[in-house]
N, C-alpha and C positions, 0 to 999 in steps of 0.2 A: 625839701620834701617833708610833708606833716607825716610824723607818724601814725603807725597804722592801730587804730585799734587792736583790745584785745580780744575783741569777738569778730574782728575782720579777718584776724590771722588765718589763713589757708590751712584745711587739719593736718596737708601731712607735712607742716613743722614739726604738729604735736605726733600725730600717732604714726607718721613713717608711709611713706609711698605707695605700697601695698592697699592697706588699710583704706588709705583715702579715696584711693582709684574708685573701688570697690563702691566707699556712699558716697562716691560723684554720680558712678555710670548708673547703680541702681536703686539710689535710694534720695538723690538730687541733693545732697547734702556738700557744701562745699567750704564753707566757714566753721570758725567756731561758735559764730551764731546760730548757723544753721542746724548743728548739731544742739547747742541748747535747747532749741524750741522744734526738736525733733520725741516728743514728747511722750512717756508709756502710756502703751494702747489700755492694758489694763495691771492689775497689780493681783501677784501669788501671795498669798498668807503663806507662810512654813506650817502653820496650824500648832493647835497646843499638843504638848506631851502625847504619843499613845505607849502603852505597853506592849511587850514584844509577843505578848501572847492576844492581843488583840487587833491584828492590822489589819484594816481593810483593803479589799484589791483592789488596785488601780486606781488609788489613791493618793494626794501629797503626803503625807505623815512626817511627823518630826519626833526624833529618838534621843533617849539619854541612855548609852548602854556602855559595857566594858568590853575591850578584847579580849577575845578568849582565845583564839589564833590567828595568825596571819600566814599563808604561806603564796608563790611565786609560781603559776605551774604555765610551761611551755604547751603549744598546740601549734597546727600547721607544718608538723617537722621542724618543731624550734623556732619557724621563722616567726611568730607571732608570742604574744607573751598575759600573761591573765593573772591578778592579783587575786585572791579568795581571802576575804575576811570574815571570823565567824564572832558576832556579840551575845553577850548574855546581858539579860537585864533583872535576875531573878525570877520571873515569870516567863519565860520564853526564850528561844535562840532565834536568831537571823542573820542572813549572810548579805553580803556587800561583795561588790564585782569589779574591778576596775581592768581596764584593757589597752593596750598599746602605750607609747608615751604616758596617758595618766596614772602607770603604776608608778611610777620613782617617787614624789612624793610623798602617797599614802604610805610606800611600803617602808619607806623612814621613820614615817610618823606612826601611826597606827601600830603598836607594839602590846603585844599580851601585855593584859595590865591597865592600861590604857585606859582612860576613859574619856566620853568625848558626845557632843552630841551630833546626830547624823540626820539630813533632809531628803526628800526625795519620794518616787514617787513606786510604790509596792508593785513587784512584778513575782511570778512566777517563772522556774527555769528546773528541770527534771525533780518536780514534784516540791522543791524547795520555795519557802518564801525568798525573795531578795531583793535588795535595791541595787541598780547599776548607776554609776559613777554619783554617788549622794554628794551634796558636799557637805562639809562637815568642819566645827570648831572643837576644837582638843580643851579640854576641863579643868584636866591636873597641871597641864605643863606652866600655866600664865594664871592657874586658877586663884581668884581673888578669896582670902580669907576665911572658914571658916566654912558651913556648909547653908548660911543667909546667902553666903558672896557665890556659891556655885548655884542656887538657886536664883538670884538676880540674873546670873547671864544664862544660865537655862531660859529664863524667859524671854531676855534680848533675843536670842539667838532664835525661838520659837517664834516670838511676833511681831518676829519682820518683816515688811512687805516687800517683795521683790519686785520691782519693775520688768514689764513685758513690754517689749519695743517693736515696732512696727518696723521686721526684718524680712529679709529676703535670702532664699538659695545658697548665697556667695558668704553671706555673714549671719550667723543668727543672734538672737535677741541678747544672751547672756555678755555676747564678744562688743554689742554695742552696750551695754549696760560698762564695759570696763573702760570702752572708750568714752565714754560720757564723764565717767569717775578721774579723767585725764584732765578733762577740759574745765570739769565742776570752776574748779577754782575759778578760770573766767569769771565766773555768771557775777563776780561781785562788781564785776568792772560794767555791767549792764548799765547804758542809761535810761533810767526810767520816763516812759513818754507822758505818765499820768500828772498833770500839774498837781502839786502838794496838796494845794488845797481841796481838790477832788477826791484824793486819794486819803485825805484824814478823815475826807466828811463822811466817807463808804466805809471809812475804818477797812483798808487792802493793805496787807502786807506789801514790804517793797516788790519790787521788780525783784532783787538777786534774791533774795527770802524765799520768794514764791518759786523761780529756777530751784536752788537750793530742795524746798519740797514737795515738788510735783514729781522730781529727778530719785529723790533720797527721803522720802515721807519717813517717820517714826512713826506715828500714828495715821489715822485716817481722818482727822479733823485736818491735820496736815495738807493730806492731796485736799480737801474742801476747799481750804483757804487757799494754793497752788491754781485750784480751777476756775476758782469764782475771779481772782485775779486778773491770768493768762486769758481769759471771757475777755474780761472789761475791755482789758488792753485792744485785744481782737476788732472786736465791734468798734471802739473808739476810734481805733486810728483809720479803720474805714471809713467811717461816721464823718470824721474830720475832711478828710478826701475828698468827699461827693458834699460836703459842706462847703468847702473852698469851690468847690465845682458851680454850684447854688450862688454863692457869692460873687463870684468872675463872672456870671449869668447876668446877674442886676448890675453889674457895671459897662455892659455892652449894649451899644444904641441899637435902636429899633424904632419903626413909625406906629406911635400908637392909632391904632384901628376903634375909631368909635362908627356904631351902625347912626344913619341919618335918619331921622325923624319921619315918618310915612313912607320912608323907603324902601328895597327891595324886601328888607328881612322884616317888616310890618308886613308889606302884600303879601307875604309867603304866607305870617303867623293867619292873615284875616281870612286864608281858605282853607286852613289843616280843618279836614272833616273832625277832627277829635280837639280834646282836651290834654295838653303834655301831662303827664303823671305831677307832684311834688318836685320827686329826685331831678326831674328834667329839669324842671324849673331850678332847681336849686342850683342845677351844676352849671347849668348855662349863664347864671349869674355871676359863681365864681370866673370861667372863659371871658365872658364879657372883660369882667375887672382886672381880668391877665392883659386883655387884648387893647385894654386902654392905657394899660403903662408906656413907657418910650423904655422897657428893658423888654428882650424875648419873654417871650410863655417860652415853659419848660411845664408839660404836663400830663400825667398818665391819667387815660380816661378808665377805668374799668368797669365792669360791671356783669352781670348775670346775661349768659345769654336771653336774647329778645328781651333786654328792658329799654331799646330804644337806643343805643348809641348815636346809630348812625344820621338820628333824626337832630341829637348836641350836635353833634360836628359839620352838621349842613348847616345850620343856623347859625353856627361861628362862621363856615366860612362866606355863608350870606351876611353876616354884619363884617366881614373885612371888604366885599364886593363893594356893599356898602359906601364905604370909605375913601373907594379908589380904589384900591389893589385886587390882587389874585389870589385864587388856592386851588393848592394842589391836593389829590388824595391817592394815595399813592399805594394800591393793593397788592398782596402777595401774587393774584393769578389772573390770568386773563378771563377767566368765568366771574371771577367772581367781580375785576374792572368793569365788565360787560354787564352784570348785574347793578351794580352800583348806578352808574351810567344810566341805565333803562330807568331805575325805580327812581333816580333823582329829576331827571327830567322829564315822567308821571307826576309824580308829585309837587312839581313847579309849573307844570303848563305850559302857558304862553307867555310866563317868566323865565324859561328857557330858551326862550327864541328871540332874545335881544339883538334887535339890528336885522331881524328878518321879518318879510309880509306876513302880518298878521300877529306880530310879536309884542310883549307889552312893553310900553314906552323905561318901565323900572325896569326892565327884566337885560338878561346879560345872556351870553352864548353858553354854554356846556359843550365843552368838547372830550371826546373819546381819544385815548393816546395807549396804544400798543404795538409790540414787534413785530406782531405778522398784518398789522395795516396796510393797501395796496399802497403806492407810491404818491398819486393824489390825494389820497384823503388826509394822509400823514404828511403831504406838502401844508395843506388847506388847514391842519389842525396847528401847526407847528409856525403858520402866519399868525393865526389869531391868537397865539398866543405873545406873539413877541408884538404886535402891534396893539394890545391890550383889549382887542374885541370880546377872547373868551374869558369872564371873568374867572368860569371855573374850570379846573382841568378834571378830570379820573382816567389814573393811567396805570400800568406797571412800571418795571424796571426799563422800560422806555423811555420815561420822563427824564433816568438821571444820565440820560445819554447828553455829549458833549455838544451834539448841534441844537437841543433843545434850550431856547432861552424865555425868558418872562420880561415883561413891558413893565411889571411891579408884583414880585410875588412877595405875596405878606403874612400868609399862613399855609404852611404842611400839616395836612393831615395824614400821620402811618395807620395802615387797619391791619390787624394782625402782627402786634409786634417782633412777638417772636419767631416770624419770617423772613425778617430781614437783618441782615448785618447792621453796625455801629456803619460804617461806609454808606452804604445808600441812605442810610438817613443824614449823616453828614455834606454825602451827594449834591441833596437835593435842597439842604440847606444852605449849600455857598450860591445859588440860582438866582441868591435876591440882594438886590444893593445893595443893603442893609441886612442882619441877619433878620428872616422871617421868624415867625411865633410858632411854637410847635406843638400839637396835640396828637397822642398816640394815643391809639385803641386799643386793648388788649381782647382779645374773644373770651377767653376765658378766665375766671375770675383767680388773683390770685393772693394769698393770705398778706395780710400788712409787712409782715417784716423781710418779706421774700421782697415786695415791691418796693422797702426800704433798704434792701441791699444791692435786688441787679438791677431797681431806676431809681437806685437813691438820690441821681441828680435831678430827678422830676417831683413834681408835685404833685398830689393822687385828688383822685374824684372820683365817686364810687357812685353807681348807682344801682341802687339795691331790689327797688320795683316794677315790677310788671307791667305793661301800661293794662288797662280798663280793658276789659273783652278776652284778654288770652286766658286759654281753656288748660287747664292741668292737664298733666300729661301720665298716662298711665304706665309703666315698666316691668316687664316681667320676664325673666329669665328661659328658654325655649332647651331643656335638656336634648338635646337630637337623638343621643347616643344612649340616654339610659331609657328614652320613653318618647321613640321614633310618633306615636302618635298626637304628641305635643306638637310634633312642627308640620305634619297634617293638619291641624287644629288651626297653625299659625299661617297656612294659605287661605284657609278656608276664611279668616278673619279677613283677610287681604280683600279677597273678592268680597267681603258683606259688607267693608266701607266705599267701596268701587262701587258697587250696586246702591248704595246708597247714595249717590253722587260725586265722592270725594276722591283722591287718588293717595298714590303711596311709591315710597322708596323703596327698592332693598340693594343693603350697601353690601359690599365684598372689599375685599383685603389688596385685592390685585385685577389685574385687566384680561390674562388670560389669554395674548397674542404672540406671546414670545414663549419660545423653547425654555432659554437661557434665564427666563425669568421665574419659570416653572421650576425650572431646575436649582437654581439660588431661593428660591422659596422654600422649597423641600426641608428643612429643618425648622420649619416653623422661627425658630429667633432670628433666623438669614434673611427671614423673607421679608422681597419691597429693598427699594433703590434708592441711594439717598433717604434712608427714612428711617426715623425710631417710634414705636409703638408707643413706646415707655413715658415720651414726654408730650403726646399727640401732638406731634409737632410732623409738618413733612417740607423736605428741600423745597424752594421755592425757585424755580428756573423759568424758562422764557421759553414758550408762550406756557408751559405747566410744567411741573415736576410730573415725573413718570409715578402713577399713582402704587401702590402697594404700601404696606406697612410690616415692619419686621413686630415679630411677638412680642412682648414681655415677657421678661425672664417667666418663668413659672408656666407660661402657656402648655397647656396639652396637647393633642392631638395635633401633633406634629411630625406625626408616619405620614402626612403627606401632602401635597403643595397645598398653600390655603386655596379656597375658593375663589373663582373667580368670574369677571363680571360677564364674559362672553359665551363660558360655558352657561354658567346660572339663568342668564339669560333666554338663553337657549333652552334648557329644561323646564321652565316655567314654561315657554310660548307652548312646547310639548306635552305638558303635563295639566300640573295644578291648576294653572293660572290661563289656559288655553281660551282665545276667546278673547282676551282684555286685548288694549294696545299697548303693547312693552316696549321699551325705545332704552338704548344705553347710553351712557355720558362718562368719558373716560380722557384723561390728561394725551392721552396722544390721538385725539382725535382731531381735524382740521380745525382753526377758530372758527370758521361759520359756520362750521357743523353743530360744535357744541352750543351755538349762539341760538342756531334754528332748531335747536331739541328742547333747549330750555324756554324759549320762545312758547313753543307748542304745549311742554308741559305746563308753562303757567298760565295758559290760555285754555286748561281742559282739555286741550286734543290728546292728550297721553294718559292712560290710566296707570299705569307703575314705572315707573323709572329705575334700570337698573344699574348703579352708579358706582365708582369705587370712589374715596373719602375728596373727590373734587366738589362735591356739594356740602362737605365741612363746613364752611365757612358763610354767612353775608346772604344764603340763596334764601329767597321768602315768597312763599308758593303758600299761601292761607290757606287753600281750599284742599292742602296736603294733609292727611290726619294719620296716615300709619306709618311707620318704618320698621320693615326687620332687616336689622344686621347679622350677617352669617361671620361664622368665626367669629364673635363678637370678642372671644378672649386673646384674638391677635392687635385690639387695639388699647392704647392707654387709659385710662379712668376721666380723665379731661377730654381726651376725644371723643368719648361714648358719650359724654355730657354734651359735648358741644354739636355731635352728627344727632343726637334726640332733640335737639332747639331745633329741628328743620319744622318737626310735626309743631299741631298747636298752637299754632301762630295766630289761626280765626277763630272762631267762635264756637266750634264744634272741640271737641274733647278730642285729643291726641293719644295716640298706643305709640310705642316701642317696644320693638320682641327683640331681646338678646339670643342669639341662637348660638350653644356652644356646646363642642362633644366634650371639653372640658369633667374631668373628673372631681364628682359631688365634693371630697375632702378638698381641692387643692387650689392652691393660692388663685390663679385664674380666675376660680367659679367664687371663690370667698370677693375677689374685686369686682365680676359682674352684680354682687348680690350688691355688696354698697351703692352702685350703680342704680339699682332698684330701690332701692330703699328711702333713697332721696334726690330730691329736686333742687337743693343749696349745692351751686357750684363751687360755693366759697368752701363748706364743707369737702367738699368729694376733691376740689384743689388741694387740702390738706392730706388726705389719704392717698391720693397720686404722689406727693410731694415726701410723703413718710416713708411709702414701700422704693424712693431714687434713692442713690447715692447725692452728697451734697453738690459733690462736682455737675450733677448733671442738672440742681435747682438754679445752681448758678450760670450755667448755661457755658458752652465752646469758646465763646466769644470773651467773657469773665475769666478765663484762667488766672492769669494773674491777681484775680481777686481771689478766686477759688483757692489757688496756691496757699496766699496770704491765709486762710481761716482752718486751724490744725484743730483746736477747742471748742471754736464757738460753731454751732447747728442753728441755720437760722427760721429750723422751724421751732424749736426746744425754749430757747433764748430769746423770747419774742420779749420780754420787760428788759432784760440787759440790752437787745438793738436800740428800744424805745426811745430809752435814759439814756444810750449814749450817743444816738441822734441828736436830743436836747443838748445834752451838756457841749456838743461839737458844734453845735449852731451858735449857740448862749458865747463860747471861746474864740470862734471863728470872726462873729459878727463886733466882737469888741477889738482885736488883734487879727486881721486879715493875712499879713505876713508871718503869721506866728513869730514874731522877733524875740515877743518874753519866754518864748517855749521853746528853747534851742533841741531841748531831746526829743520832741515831738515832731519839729523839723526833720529831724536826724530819723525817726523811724517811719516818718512820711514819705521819704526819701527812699526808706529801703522797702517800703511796699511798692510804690510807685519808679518803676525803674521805664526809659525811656519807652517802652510800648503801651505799657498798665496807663501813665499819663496820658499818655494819648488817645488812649481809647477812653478815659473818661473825658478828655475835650470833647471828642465826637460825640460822645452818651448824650 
């Protein structure tokens, strides 16, 4: 049997059964690793010298004073016990308190006479200054030479930094501070993951140095040099992960996909009524040269809502048609499958009707694939695809069903990534003889190092332009509550772009059919099913996710269930908006309902649509110019961006009215105002992504990365991810097996434990 490491070792060898239980159950600590790099949250100064005649209340302060008495007094009928110390320091008195068990000690040490300095923090107790249980180092007893050498460790003892440890109920910070000072010694035994040479060039202290100082700083260059380190380390050995990840990628066959000369994906380009932006051009270039390799595409498409994604990802999957094979597009909702569907086979014609009367001779089938399809049609879609008539699929989480197969699928496309698990895209990627090429869409943009941590094993394509003709969009915040006549104001605009031709949204929080729904709303942060405000993000289920959205933290006006769509609906048809045709679209409505609503609206027949956030996503209504969203402060900062991409699409000038009873000071109405403020979703991604926890940047599905990362913030740390993305590519791509790199092995091993692996194969 190999021996066990020293930072393998289980802690309650070291610190005893009790102790260990405790940072197992609540604090996930289970090694003496684990406690090393369980790291202080932040660090106490003792502060310098104050005099005893000047201490501020409620303060840390640090004392050099003498005993002037000590005495022992009972309370509770004897059963309890209370030490009272009184100090002089010349300039003032102050007493000290010690209670239960902590009297034995002091009340040895601490003897008139005595001198000693004392830490802690100024309280008040029957009119008395005091400190309760200070600690404190004794002066005379050990005191080094002369009155230099009691002034040296007056100031040791003064500017020391205490470590604050991210503690809990059962244990607090000081008791993990001593079990840390148990295991210290380990950390020499640390193997360092950073190759030598990387770690000279950076000039980083070693790995145990850095333990040693983050744990036990003397100074505060100390903790620097401890963080800058435990960073690199971080980032790196992720970096390396989703590098091997990249690298195992290009070793695995695939059928390169070149589009044919005059063929489908030329007919398409010889009728697009427009001109592709630059960006399109650019990105579809790099797609192209993925799709021509014999290794998969691995590739994140991102970009600003309405710069055209969806028009890259038709065209790759018309230059795989091309080719011979298939593609898949594989949408979070059956609105928004149904949309895709409609607009793609609009904008292909009689290039969609391959193999039918009146069909063009280049052109290929489109078929529709979802869960509440009747039995024939879903017979009829599920031939043509395994006999390879349909080139193209657009489906939901129907496609990754088990009796669906492909004749040759050669590219997935995901839209909305972050509504679908590592699984469905894995799914729907074992579908093709070979592994197919992948390109994922992201709706909403999101900052570089974010997409180099939770799609570090993808390649990014950004597209950052607008195409020609879309109209800026105007945004303005609707107080209801401070200034009810503002959102009078905000119907009345409804109706003057209605009358002007155009139509309009207004979105709600919730559906407004269910009791129980009303009732789990009610707290504002409860409200909405399967769903967080916080990362606009919503469950993504079959044929829809139950529409609602819980608060973000900070939301106001949360006395009472958000608003919703069937009342709102209803009080406009009553009110304000009397007159117009209002129609609703809501996640539990039948599929051909919502099919034949959005039909109608995008055909004119509907002047407002009263929606709750199913029209997020993909819907493109040009001749849409307004939306007010109510409760605007029960959605995330990314959601608000991406439900204002519905307006603005055509050629006429776009409004969004935020309506929220939100209070002027408070976090809420300060994240509507950014919201306003600007139209860069890469920006307002970073401000949604500040006001998260990291856990939640990382996403559910990431934990075990999330776990992994105690130091490094991967919005903070965007040049430490950069460099050590390089430097893990640069190690990787010379040393595939890391053989010269046994410690990095070894710490790759301990990120990546049987599930974290796995879930990066799937990534």
């Amino acid at each position: 049997m190999e021996p066990v490491s020293a930072l393998d070792e289980p802690l309650k060898k070291l610190l005893g059964g009790a102790t260990a239980k405790v940072m197992a159950e609540h604090l996930g600590l289970h090694t003496v690793g684990d406690l090393l790099h369980h790291y202080p949250r932040r660090y106490e100064e003792r502060g310098r010298l104050t005099p005893l005649s000047d201490l501020p209340l409620d303060e840390h302060v640090t004392v050099v004073a003498q005993v002037a008495d000590a005495r022992v007094l009972g309370f509770n009928n004897g059963r309890g016990k209370r030490l009272e110390v009184t100090l002089t320091d010349g300039s003032g008195r102050l007493q000290l308190v010690f209670f239960g068990h902590g009297v034995h000690k002091p009340h040895q040490e601490l003897l008139p006479g005595r001198r000693a300095m004392f830490a802690g923090k100024v309280g008040v107790f029957n009119r008395k200054t005091q400190l309760a249980h200070p600690t404190y180092q004794l002066l005379d007893a050990e005191a080094p030479e002369g009155e230099a050498g009691v002034r040296e460790a007056v100031d040791a003892f003064a500017g020391r930094l205490l470590p604050l440890y991210p503690a809990c109920k059962q244990l607090d910070s000081w008791r993990i501070a001593k079990a840390v000072d148990t295991v210290l010694p380990s950390a020499q035994e640390a193997a360092d993951p950073l190759p030598a040479a990387l770690r000279d060039g950076r000039g980083f202290v070693s790995l145990p140095e850095a333990l040693v100082k983050v744990h036990r700083p003397q100074t505060k260059a100390d903790i620097e040099d401890a963080r800058e380190r435990l960073k690199w380390d971080e980032a790196f050995v992720l970096q390396t992960a989703l590098a091997r990840r990249r690298y195992a990628d290009t070793q695995l066959p695939a059928v390169a996909r070149r589009p044919t000369p005059d063929g489908l994906l030329d007919a398409f380009d010889a009728r697009l009524p427009f001109t592709l932006t630059e960006g399109q051009r650019n990105v579809s270039r790099e797609i192209f040269d993925d799709l021509a390799t014999e290794h998969p595409m691995h590739r994140l498409l991102q970009g600003e809502v309405g710069s055209g994604k969806t028009m890259v990802a038709l065209r790759a999957m018309l230059a795989v048609v091309d080719s011979g094979g298939q593609a898949a597009m594989l949408a979070p909702t059956e609105v928004l499958a149904q949309q895709h569907h409609r607009s793609i086979t609009e904008m292909m014609g009689d290039l969609a009707e391959g193999g039918m009367l009146g069909g063009s001779a280049l052109g290929t089938k489109v078929v529709l694939l979802t869960g509440s399809m009747g039995t024939a049609a879903r017979r009829r879609a599920l031939l043509d695809l395994t006999t390879g008539e349909a080139g193209l699929v657009i489906g939901t989480h129907a496609l990754i069903e088990d009796k669906v197969s492909f004749h040759d699928l050669g590219l997935v496309v995901v839209d909305e990534q972050h509504r679908f698990g590592v699984e469905q895209r894995d799914a729907l990627r074992s579908k093709g003889k070979q592994p197919p090429h992948l390109l994922v869409m992201t709706a909403t943009p999101i900052p570089r190092t974010v997409a180099m941590t939770v799609f570090g094993d993808l390649e990014t394509s950004v597209l950052d332009q607008l195409p020609a003709g879309r109209s800026p969009i105007a945004t303005h915040v609707v107080p209801a509550a401070d200034k009810p006549h503002f959102l009078a104001r905000a119907w009345e605009r409804v109706r003057e772009e209605v009358e002007g031709g155009h139509q309009a949204y207004v979105v709600c929080p919730r559906i407004g059919d269910d009791p129980e729904e009303a009732a789990g709303a009610g707290g504002g942060a409860k409200a909405g099913t399967k769903a967080t405000a916080k990362t606009g993000t919503k469950a993504a289920e079959e044929p829809d996710a139950p529409d609602g959205q819980g608060a973000p933290s900070g939301s106001d006006g949360d006395k009472r269930p958000p608003l919703a769509v069937l009342d709102v609906a209803a009080r406009l048809s009553a009110g304000p908006l009397a007159g117009l045709r209002i129609e609703v679209l809501h996640g539990r409505m039948h599929p051909d309902d919502k099919d034949d609503v959005m039909r109608r609206f995008a055909a004119g027949q509907v002047d407002v649509l009263v929606a709750t956030t199913v029209i997020e996503v993909g819907v493109n209504v040009p001749n849409a110019t307004a939306m007010v969203i109510m409760d605007a402060d029960r959605f995330g900062v990314s959601q608000l961006h991406q439900l204002r991409g519905r307006v603005g699409r055509g050629s006429a000038a776009g409004l969004c009215l935020l309506v929220s009873e939100a209070h002027e000071a408070s976090p809420a109405r300060a994240r509507l105002g950014a919201v306003a403020a600007t139209l860069d979703g890469f920006e307002l991604s970073r401000i949604d992504l500040e006001q998260r926890r990291e856990g939640d940047v990382l996403g559910q599905a990431q934990s075990g990365v999330r776990s992994s990362l105690r130091m490094l913030t991967v919005i903070d740390d965007e040049e430490i991810i950069a460099a050590a993305r390089a430097e893990a590519t640069r190690i990787v791509a010379a040393d595939p097996e890391l053989t010269g790199h046994p410690e990095l092995r070894t710490a790759l091993d301990a990120l990546l434990d049987k599930d974290r692996e796995e879930f990066l194969d799937k990534g």
